[in-house]
C-alpha positions as CSV (number, residue, x, y, z in Angstrom):
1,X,-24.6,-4.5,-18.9
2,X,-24.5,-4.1,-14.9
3,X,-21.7,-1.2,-14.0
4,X,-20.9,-2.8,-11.1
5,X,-18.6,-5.4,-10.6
6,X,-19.8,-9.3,-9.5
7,X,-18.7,-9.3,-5.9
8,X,-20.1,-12.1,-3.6
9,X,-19.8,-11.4,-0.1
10,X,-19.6,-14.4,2.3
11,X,-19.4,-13.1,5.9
12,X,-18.1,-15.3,8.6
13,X,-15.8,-17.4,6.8
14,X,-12.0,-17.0,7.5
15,X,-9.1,-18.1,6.1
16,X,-5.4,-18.0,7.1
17,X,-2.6,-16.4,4.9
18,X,0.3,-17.8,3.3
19,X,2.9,-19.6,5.1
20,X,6.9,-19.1,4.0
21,X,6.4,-18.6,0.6
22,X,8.0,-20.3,-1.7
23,X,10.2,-18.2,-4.1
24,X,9.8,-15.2,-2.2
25,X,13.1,-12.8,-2.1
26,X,14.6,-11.8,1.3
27,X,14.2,-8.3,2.8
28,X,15.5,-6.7,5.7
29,X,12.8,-7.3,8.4
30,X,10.3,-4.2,9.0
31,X,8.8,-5.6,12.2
32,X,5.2,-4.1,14.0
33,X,3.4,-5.2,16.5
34,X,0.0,-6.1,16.2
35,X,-1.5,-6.7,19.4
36,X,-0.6,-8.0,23.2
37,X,-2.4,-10.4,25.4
38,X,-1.7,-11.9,28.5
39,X,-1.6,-15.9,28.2
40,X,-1.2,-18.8,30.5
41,X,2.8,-19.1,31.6
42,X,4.0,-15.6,30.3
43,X,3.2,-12.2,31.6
44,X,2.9,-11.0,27.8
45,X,2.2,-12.4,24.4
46,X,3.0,-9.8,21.6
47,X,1.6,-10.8,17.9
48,X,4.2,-9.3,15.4
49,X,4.5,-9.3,12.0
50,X,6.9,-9.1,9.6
51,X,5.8,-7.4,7.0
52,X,8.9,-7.2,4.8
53,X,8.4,-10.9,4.6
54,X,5.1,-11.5,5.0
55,X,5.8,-13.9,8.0
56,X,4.1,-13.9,11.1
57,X,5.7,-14.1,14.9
58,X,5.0,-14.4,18.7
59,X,7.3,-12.8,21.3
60,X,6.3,-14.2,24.6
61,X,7.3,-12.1,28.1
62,X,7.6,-13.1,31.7
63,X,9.8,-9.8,32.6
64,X,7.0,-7.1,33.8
65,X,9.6,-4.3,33.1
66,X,9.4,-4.5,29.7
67,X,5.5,-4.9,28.9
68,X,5.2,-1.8,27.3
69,X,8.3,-1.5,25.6
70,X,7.1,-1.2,22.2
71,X,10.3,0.0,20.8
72,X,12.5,-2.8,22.6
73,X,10.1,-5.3,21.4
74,X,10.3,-4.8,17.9
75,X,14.1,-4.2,18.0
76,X,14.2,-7.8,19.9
77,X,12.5,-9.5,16.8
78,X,14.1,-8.1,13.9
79,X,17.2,-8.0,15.7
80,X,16.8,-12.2,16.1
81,X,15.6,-12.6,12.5
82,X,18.2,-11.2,11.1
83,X,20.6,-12.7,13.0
84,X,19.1,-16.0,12.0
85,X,19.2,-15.3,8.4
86,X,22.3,-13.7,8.4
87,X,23.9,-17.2,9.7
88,X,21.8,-19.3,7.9
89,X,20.8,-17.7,4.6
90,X,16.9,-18.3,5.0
91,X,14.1,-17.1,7.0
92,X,13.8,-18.7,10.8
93,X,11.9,-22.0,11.1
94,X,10.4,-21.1,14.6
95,X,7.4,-18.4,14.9
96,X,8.2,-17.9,18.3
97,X,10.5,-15.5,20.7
98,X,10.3,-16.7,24.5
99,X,12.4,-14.3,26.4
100,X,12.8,-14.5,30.1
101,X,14.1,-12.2,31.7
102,X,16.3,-8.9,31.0
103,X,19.7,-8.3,33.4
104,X,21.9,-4.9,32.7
105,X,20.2,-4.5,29.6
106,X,21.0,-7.6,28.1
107,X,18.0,-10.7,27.2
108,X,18.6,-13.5,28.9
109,X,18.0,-16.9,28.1
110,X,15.9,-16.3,24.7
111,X,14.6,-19.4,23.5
112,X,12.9,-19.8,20.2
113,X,9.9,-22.4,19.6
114,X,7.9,-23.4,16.6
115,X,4.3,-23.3,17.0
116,X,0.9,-23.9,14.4
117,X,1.0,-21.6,12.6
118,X,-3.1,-21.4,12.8
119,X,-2.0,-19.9,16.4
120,X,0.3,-17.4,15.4
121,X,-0.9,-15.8,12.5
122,X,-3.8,-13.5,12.1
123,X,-6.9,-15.3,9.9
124,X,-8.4,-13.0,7.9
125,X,-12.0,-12.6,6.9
126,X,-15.0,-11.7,7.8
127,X,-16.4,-10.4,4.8
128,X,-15.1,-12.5,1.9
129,X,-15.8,-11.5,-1.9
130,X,-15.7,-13.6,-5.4
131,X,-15.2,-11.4,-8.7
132,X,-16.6,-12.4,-11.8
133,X,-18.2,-16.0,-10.9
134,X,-20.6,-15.4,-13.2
135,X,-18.2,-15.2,-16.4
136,X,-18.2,-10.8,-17.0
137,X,-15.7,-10.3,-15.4
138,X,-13.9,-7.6,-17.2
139,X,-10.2,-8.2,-15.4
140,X,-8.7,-11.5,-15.5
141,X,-7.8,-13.9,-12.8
142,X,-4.7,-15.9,-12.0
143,X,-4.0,-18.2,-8.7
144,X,-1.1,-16.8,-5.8
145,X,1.2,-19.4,-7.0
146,X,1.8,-18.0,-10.5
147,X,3.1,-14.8,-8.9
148,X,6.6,-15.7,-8.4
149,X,9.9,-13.3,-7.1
150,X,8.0,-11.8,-4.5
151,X,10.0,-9.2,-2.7
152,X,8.9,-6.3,-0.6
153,X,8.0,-2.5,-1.7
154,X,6.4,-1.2,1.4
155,X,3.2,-2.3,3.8
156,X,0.5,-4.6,2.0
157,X,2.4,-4.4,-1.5
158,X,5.4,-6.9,-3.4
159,X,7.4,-6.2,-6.5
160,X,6.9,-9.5,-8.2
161,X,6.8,-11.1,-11.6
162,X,3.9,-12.2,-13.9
163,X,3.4,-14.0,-17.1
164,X,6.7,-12.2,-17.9
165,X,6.0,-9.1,-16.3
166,X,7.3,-7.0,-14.0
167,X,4.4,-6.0,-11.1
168,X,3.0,-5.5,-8.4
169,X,1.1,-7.5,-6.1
170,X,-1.5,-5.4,-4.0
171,X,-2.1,-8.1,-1.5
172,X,-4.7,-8.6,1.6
173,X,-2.4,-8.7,4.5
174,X,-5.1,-8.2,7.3
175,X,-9.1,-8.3,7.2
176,X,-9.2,-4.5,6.4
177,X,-7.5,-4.9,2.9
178,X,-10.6,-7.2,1.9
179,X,-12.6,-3.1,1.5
180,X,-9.3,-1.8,0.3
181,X,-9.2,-4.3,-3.0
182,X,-13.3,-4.4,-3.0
183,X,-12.8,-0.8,-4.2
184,X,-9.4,-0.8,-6.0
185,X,-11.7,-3.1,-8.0
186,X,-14.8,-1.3,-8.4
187,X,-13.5,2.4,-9.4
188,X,-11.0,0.6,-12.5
189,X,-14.6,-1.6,-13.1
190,X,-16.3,1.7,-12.9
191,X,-14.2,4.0,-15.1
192,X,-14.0,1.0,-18.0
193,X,-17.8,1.0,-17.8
194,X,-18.4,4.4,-18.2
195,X,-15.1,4.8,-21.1
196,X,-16.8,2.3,-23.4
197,X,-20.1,2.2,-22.6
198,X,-21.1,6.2,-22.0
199,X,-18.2,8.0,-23.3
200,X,-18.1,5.9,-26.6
201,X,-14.5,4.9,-25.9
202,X,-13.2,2.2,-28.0
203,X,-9.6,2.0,-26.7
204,X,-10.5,1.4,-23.1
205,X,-7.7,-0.9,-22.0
206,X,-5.0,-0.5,-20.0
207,X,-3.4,2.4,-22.0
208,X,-6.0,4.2,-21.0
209,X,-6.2,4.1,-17.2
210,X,-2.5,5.7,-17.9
211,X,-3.1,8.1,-20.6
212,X,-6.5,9.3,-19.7
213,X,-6.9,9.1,-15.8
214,X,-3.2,8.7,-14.5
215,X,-4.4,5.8,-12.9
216,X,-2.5,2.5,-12.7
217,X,-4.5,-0.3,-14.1
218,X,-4.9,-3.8,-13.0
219,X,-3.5,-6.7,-14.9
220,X,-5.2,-9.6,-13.0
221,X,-7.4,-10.2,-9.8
222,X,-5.1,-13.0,-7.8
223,X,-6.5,-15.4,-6.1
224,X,-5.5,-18.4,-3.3
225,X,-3.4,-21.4,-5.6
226,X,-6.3,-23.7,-6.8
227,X,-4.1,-26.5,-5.6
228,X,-5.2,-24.9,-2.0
229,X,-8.9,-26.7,-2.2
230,X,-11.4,-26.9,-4.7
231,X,-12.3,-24.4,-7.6
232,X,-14.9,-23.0,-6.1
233,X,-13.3,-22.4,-2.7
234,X,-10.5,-20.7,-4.2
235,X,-12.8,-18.5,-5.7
236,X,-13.9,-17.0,-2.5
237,X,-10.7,-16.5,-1.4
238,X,-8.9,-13.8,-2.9
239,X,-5.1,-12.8,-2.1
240,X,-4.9,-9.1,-4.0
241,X,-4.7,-7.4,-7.6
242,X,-1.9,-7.3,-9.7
243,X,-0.6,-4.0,-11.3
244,X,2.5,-3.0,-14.0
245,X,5.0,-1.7,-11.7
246,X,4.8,2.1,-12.5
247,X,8.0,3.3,-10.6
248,X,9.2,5.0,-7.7
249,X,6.6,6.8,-5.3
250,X,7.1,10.5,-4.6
251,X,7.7,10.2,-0.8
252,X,11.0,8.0,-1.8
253,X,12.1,10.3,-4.7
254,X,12.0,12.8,-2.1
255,X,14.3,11.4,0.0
256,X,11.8,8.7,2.4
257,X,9.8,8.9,5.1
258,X,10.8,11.4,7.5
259,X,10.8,14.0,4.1
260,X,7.3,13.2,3.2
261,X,3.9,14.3,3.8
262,X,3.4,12.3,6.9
263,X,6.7,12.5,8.5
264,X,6.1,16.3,8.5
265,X,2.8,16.5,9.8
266,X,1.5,14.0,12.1
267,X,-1.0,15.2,13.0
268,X,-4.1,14.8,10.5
269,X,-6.9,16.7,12.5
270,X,-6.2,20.3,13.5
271,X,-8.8,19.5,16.4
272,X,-6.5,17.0,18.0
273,X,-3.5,17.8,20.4
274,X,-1.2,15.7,18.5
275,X,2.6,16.2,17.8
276,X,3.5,17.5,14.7
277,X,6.5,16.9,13.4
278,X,9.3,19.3,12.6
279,X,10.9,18.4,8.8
280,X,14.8,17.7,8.8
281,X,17.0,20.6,8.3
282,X,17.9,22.1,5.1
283,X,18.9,21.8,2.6
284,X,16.3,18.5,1.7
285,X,16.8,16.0,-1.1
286,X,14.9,17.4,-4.3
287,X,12.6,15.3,-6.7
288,X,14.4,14.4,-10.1
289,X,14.8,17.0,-12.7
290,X,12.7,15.2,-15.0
291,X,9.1,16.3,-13.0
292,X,8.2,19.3,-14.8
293,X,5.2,21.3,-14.8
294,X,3.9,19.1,-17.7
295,X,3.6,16.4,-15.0
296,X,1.2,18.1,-12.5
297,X,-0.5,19.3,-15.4
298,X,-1.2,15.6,-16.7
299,X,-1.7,14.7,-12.9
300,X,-4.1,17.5,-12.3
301,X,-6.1,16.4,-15.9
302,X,-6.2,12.7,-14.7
303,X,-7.7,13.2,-11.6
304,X,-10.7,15.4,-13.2
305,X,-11.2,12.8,-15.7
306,X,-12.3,10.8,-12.7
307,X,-14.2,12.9,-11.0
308,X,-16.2,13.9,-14.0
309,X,-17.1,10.1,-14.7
310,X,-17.9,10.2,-10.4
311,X,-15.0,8.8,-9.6
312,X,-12.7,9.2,-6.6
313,X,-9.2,8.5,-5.5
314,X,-9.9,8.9,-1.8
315,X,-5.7,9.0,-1.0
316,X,-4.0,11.0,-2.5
317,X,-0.5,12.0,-0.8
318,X,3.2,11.6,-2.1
319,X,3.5,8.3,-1.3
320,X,0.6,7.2,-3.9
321,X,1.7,9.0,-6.8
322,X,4.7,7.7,-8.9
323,X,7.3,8.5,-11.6
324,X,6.9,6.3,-14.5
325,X,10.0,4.3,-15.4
326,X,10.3,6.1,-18.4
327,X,10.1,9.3,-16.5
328,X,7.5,10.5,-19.0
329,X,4.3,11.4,-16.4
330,X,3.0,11.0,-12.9
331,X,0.5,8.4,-12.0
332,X,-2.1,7.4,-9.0
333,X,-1.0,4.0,-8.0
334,X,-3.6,3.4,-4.7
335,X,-7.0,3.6,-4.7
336,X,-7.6,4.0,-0.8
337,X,-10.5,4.0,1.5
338,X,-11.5,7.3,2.4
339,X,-9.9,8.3,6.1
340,X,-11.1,10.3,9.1
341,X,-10.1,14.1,7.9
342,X,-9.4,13.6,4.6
343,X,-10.8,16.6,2.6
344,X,-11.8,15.3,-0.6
345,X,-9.1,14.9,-3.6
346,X,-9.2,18.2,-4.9
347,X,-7.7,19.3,-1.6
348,X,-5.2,16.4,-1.3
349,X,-4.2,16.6,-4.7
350,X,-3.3,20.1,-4.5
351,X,-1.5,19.7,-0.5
352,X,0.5,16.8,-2.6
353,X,1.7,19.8,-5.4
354,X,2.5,22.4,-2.8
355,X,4.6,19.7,-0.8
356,X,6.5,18.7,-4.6
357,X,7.6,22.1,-5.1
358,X,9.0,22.5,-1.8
359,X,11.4,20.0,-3.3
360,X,12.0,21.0,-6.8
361,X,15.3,22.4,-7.9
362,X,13.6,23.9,-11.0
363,X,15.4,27.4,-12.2
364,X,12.4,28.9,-13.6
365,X,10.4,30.3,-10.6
366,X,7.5,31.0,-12.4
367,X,6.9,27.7,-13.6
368,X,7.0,27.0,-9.6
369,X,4.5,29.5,-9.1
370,X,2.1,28.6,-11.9
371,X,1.6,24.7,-10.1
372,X,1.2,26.7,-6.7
373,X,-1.0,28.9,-7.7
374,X,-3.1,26.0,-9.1
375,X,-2.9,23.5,-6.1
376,X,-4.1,26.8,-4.0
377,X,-7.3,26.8,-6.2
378,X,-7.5,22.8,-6.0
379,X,-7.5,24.0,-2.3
380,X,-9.9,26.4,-1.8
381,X,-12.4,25.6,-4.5
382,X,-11.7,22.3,-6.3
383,X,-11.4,23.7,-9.5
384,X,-9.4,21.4,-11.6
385,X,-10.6,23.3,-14.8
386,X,-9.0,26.3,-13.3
387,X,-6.3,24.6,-11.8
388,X,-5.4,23.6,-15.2
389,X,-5.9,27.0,-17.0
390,X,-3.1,28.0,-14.6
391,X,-0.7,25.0,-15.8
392,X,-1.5,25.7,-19.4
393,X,-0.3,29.0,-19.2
């Protein structure tokens, strides 16, 4: 049996992506912009989207002042969506913002338009993929419009329900995510090769992406509602992967953003003059008294597991790990394209511990020196069988 997945790339062909969604739940709008461009009849034409929605927009500027406002512009949107929806209870009909001109601060007139939506949204594509045409596929597929309760977690993923199932739709927002599920895809494809074909493993299922690798499995490939066009054209278009909702990232436990790994240090490359930035005062939020050494030490096991069967994460960082629901162990939840700068998983992993017990309010200060100690070897000579001599202890 091949130990690759079936995945048909089509280049050229694009597609556009969804349109209000139907039964999707409302979230406060997390607006970014996307691009600008000067167009006939405005000075500016800003592409934003809405990703806490999944909705697409166009602001449109004839005030010169303002051009590169980045800030204001966003603030302009969400501030008018929400206004909307606040008065109405749904999301706007109109896709675009035209704003005129700005006096003493204040917008006006603002006038709101609704446009094809093949104009304001971004297509996607470029490089298309099928999975499993050929009838091996070892994950099973299901069509967008079965995913129902759609609500927002954070950029390119939704909470959502499933055959009865609470999940989590990892969904292709913008071209780039097309490589991001292409491998989210092959290293699960990958790792149940190698568990039941080389490593003799008869209980490869989903258990074991938990209990083995720490590694969130998925449930179902998902792709465009076959009502959309024909069976084979719905094939080709894929909308994301589906995974059991695993529970709260690390970053959030920790208190969000600005208390996490990025929010503390912008700056990725040491080569670049970039602003780092300082972390909030103390005293900062601490991660739940349930993470206990135990957990780094399953974390730490999981992530050899896959590198022994040549596997690799390629992003780990506290926002990618979670807390189980049940609070019982810490799992990898993104599979991510390998960046500029990143230092290999060993090193990432172990940055991620040092980070954790900067936040932990454990009493015992050994135990806090133990998973130091053995993220500073993951460090400096990605030993996970050291690393976890030093957890055992």
């Amino acid at each position: 049996m091949s130990s690759t997945p079936v995945l048909h790339h089509t280049p050229n062909e694009r597609w556009m992506p969804p349109n209000h969604e139907p039964d999707r739940i409302w979230s406060k709008p997390h607006v970014d912009i996307l691009s600008d461009a000067h167009r006939p009849g405005c000075d500016t034409s800003t592409s934003v989207y809405d990703h806490a929605n999944r909705q697409w927009y166009q602001l449109n500027l004839t005030d010169e002042e303002v051009r590169g406002e980045e800030d204001w512009k966003i603030e302009t949107v969400r501030k008018h969506i929400t206004e909307y929806y606040d008065l109405h209870g749904e999301p706007p009909p109109w896709n675009c913002i035209d704003v005129m001109s700005r006096k003493d601060g204040r917008v006006v007139p603002t006038s709101f338009e609704t446009r094809p939506y093949e104009q304001i949204a971004r297509s996607i594509g470029g490089v298309e993929f099928s999975y499993g045409e050929k009838g091996n596929n070892l994950f099973p597929t299901t069509s967008f419009d079965l995913v129902r309760q759609k609500r927002h977690i954070k950029w390119g993923s939704d909470r959502c329900v499933w055959d009865g199932l609470d999940c989590v739709l990892k969904r292709v927002d913008l071209s780039y995510s097309l490589e991001v599920m292409e491998k989210e895809i092959k290293v699960r494809t990958e790792l149940l090769y190698r568990a039941v074909w080389e490593m003799h493993d008869d209980a490869a299922d989903d258990d074991m992406f938990e209990q083995r690798f720490s590694l969130a499995p998925i449930l179902a490939v998902v792709y465009r509602d076959i009502s959309g066009g024909t069976d084979a054209d719905n094939r080709r278009v894929m909308m994301g992967i589906l995974m059991p909702y695993c529970g709260v990232d690390l970053q959030m436990l920790a208190g969000g953003w600005k208390y996490g790994m990025l929010g503390q240090n912008c700056s990725q490359d040491d080569n670049e003059e970039e602003e780092v930035c300082p972390p909030p005062p103390r005293p900062w939020p601490t991660l739940p008294a349930s993470i206990t050494k135990d957990h780094f030490e399953k974390l730490v096991r999981g992530a050899w597991e896959m590198s022994r069967a040549g596997v690799g994460l390629g992003d780990i960082c506290d926002e990618n790990v979670v807390l189980t629901p049940d609070e019982s162990r810490l799992i990898f939840v993104d599979v991510g394209m390998v960046v500029h700068g990143y230092k290999g998983d060993e090193y990432a992993l172990g940055e991620t511990m040092l980070w954790a017990m900067d936040r932990v309010s454990w009493e015992d200060q050994r135990e806090i020196e133990r998973v130091r100690e053995a993220a500073r070897l993951l460090q400096s000579e990605g030993d996970y069988e050291g690393a976890l001599k030093k957890l055992e202890k």
